[in-house]
C-alpha positions as CSV (number, residue, x, y, z in Angstrom):
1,X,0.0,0.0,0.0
2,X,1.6,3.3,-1.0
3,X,2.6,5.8,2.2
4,X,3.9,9.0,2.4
5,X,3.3,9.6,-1.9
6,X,0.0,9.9,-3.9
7,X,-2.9,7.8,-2.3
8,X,-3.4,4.2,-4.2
9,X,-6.1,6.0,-6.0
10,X,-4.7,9.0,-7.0
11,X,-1.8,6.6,-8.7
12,X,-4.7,4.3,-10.7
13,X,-6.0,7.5,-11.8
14,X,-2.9,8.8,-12.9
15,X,-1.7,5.5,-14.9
16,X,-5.6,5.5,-16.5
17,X,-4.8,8.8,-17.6
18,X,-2.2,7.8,-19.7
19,X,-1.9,6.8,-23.7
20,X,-1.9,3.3,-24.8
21,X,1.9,2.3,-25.4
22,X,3.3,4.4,-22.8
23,X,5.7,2.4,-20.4
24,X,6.8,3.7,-16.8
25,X,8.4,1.6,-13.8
26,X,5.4,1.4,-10.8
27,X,5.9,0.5,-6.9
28,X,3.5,-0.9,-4.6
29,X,1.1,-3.4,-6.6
30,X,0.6,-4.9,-3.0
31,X,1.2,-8.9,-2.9
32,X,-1.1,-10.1,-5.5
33,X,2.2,-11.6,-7.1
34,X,3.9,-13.0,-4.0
35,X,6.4,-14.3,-3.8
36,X,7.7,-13.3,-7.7
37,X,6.6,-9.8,-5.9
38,X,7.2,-8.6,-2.4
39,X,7.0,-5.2,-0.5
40,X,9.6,-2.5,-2.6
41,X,9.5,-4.4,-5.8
42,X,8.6,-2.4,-8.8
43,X,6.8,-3.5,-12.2
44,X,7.2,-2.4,-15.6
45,X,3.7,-1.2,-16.9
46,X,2.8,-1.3,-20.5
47,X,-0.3,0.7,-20.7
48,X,-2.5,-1.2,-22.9
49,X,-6.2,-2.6,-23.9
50,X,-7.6,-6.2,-23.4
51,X,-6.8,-6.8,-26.9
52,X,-2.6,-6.9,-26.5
53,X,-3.3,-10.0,-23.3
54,X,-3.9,-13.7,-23.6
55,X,-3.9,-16.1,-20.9
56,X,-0.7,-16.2,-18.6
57,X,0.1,-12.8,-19.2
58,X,0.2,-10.2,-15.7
59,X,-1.7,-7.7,-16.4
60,X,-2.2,-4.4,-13.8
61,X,-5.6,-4.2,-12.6
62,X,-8.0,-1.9,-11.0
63,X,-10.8,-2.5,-8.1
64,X,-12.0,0.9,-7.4
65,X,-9.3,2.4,-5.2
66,X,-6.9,-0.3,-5.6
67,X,-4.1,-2.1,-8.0
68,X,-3.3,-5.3,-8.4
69,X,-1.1,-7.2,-10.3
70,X,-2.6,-10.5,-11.1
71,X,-2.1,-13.3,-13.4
72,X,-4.9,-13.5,-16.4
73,X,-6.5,-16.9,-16.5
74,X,-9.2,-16.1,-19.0
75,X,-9.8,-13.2,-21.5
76,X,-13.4,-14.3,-22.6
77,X,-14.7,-13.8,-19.9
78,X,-12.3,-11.6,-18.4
79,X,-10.6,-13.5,-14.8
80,X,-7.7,-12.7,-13.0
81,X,-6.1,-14.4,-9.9
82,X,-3.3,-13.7,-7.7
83,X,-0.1,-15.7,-8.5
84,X,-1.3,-18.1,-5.1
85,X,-5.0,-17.9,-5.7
86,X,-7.3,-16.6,-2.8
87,X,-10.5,-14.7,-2.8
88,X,-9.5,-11.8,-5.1
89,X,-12.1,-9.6,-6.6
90,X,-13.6,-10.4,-9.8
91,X,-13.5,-8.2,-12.8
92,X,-12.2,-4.8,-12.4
93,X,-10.8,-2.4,-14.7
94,X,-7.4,-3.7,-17.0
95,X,-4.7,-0.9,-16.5
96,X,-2.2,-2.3,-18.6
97,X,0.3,-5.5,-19.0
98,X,3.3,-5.8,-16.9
99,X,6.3,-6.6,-18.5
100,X,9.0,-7.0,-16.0
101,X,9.2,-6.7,-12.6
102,X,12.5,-5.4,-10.9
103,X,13.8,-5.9,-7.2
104,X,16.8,-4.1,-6.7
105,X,19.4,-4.2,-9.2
106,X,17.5,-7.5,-10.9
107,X,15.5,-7.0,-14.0
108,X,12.9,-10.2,-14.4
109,X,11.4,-9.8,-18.0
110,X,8.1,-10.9,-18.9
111,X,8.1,-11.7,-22.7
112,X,5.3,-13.6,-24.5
113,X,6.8,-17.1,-24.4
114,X,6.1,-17.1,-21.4
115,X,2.2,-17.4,-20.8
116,X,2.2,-20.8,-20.6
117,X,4.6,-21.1,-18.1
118,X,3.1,-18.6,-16.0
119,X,0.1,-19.8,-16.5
120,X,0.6,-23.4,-15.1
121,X,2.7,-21.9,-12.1
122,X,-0.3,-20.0,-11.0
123,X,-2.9,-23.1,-11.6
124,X,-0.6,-25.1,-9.2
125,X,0.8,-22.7,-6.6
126,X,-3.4,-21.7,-6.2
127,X,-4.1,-25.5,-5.8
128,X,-2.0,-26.3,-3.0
129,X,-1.5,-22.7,-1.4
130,X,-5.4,-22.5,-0.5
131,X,-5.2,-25.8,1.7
132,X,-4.2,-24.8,5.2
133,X,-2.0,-27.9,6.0
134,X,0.3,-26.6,2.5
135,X,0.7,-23.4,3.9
136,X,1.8,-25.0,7.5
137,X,4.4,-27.3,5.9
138,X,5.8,-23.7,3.6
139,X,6.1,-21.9,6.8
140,X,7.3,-24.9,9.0
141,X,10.3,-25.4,6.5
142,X,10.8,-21.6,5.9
143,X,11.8,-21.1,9.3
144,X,13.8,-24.4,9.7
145,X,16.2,-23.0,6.8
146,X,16.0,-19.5,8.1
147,X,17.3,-21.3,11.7
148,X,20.1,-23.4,10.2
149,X,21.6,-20.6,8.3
150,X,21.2,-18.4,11.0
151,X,25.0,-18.4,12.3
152,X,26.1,-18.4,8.9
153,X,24.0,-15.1,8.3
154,X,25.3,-14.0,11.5
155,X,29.0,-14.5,11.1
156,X,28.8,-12.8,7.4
157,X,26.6,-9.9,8.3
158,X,28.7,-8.9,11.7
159,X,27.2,-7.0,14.6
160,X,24.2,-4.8,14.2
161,X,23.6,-1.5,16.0
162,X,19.9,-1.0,16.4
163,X,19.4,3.1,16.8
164,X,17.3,6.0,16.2
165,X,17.4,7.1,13.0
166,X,19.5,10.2,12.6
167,X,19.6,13.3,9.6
168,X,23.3,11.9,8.9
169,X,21.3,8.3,7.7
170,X,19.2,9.5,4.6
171,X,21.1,8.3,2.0
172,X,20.8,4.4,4.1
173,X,17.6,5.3,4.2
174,X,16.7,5.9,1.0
175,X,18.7,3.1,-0.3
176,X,17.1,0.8,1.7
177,X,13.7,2.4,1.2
178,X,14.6,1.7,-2.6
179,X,14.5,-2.4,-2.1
180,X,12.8,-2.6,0.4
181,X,9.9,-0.5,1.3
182,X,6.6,1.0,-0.6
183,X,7.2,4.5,0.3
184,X,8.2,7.5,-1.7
185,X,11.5,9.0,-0.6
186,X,10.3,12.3,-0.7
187,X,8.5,11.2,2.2
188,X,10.8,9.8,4.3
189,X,13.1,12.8,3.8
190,X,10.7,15.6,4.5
191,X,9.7,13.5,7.7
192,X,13.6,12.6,8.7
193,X,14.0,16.7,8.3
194,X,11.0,17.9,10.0
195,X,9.8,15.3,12.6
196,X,12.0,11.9,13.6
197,X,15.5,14.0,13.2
198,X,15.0,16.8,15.4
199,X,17.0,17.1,18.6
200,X,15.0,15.2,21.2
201,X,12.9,18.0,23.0
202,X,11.8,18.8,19.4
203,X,11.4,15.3,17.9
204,X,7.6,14.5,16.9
205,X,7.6,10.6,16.1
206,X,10.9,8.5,15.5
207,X,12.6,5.7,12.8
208,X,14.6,3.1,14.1
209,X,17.2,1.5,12.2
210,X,19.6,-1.6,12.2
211,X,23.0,-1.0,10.7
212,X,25.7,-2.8,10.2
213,X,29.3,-1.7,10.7
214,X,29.3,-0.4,7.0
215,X,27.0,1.9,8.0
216,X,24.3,0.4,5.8
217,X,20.8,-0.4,6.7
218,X,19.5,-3.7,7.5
219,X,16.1,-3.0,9.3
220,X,13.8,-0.7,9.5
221,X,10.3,1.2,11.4
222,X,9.1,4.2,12.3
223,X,6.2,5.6,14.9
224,X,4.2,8.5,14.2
225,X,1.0,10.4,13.6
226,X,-1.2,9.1,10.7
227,X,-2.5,11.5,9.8
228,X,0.8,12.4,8.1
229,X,-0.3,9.9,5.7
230,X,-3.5,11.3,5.4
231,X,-5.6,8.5,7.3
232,X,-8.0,9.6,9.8
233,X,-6.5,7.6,12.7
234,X,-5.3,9.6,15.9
235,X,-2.1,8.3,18.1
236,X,0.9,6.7,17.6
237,X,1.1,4.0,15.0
238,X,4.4,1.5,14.7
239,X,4.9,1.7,10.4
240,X,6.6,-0.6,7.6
241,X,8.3,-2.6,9.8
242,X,10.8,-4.6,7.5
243,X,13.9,-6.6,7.8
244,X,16.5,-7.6,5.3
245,X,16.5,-11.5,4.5
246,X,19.8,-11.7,6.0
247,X,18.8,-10.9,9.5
248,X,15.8,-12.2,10.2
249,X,15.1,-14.6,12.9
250,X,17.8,-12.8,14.9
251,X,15.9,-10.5,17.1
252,X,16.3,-7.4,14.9
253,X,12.5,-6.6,14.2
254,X,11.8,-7.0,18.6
255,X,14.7,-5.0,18.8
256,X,13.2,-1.9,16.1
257,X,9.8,-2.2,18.1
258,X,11.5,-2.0,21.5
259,X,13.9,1.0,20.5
260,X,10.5,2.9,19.4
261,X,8.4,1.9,22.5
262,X,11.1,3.8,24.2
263,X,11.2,6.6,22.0
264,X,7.6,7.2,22.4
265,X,7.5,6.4,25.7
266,X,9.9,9.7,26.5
267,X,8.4,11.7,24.3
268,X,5.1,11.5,26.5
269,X,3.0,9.1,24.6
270,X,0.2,7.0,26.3
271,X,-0.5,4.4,24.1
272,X,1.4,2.8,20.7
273,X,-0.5,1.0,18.0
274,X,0.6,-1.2,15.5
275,X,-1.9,-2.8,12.2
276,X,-0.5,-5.7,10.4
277,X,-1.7,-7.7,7.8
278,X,-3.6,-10.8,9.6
279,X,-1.8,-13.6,7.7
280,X,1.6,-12.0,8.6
281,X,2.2,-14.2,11.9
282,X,5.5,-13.6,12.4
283,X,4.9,-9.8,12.8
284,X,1.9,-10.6,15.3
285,X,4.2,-12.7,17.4
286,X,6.8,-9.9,17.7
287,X,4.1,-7.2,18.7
288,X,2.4,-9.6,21.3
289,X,5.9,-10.6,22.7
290,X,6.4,-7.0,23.6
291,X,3.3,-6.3,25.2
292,X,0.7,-5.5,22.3
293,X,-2.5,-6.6,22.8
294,X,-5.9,-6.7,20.3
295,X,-7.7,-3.1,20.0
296,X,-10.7,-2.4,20.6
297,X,-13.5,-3.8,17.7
298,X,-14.2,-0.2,17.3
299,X,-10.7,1.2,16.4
300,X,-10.1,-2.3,14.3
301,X,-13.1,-1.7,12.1
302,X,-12.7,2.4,11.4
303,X,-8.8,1.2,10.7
304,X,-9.8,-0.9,8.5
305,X,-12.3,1.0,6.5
306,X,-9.6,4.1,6.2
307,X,-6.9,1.9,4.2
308,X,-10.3,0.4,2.4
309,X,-10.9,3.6,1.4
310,X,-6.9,4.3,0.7
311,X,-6.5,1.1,-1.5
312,X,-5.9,-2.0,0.9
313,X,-6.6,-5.4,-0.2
314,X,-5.7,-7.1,3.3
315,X,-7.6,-7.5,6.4
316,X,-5.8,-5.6,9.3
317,X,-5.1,-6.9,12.9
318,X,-4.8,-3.4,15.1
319,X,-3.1,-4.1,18.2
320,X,-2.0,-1.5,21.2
321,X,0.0,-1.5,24.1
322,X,-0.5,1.4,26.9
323,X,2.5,3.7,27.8
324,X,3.5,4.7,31.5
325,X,2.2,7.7,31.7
């Protein structure tokens, strides 16, 4: 979900706004394409009619408020699914045809040729990712291999100094921000300047980072107001939590939260929230290790129906945990 930038729907109207044949890179097309597409990656549009797709092809979609990036399974009538399958939203308005999709420095090209390919991946990942006990086993063996190349990780990735972020760390940021995260850098700057960077009796908000001895960034989250994203939602809210691949299952993400609890916590605040995605368990078992516990029903459902609004495909758990006053 975009942060920080243009709203989701300001971004579908602005790529429907544009002539057929134009091509322009895109970030933040949600998870629809997991796990060829994750959080930060970026898609190469070609804006184009129904008439330039076939079966197997990725084509951009719109649901009202929201892009997706799904995998066509049928043109007559018109389907699309998510590369896993689920309970996507039929129909919807065709945006264009993705043609590559870039994470990092890697280019992943999307030619013709490869429809049927496509095509048969998505028709068997959907199959066996929509039985519970398949997506038990994925995660059960994720985090076995995660664990047994944890020292290796460890020993090639050094020490890690979790911090506040400081002014002296945009250019980390940003880089980081580039892979990793759906959120412009315009944003992170002006709020790096004019909120989370100030000296402490002036700071509004924080970012905590994990670096490594390089300097470079590893793991990152910030708290603040959202209404500097342009949600209604008053308090504190923990944001885009994300670690590197390389670090995970080594404490880094408890250690981001902890460092902002603090933060907050001497700035004066009374109460931290967090909202994560509901499938995203290891998230929810960091928060509830340090003390967050489920929201009210209330605050749930209006958070909810403001990133509804925004763009949000995902059902959001809201969780809080009081301050000392």
């Amino acid at each position: 979900m975009p942060s920080g930038g243009v709203s989701t729907a300001e971004l579908a109207d602005l790529l429907a706004a544009l002539p057929f044949g134009h091509r322009l890179w895109v970030r933040g097309m949600g998870r629809c394409l997991y796990p060829l597409l994750r959080s930060g990656d970026a898609v190469r549009l070609l804006r184009c009619g129904p008439e330039r797709l076939a079966r197997g092809d990725v084509a951009l979609v719109r649901h009202g408020p929201r892009l997706a990036a799904q995998v066509v399974l049928s043109t007559e009538p018109w389907v699309t699914e998510s590369l896993l399958g689920g309970t996507d939203v039929a129909g919807g308005e065709l945006v264009g045809r993705i043609i590559a999709l870039k994470r990092g420095r890697w280019v992943v090209r999307l030619p013709r040729p490869t429809r049927p390919a496509l095509f048969l991946m998505q028709r068997t990942l959907s199959g066996v990712w929509t039985k519970p006990a398949s997506r038990a086993v994925f995660r059960h063996l994720r985090d076995l291999f995660s664990g047994w190349t944890k020292p290796l990780r460890r020993h090639f990735v050094g020490p890690l100094e979790i911090r506040l972020v400081r002014p002296e760390d945009l250019d980390a940021l940003l880089a980081f921000a580039t892979e990793r995260l759906v959120v412009s850098g315009t944003f992170l700057r002006r709020q790096l300047r004019d909120r989370w960077g100030l000296p402490p009796d002036r700071r509004v908000g924080a970012a905590a980072g994990a670096f490594d001895a390089q300097g470079h960034l590893l793991g990152f989250a910030w708290a603040d107001d959202y209404h500097q994203e342009g949600l209604a939602l008053d308090g504190f809210w923990v944001r885009s939590l994300v670690v590197s691949p390389r670090v995970r299952r080594m404490g880094v993400a408890t250690a981001l939260v902890r460092c902002l609890v603090e933060e907050m916590e001497r700035q004066g605040a009374d109460r931290l929230h967090a909202d994560i995605d509901e499938d995203n368990t290891a998230s929810l078992r960091t928060f509830s290790g340090l003390g967050f516990r489920p929201a009210p029903d209330a605050l749930t459902t209006a958070t909810n129906q403001q990133w509804d609004a925004a763009g949000g495909s995902k059902r959001l758990v809201v969780l809080v945990r009081p301050l000392p006053g």
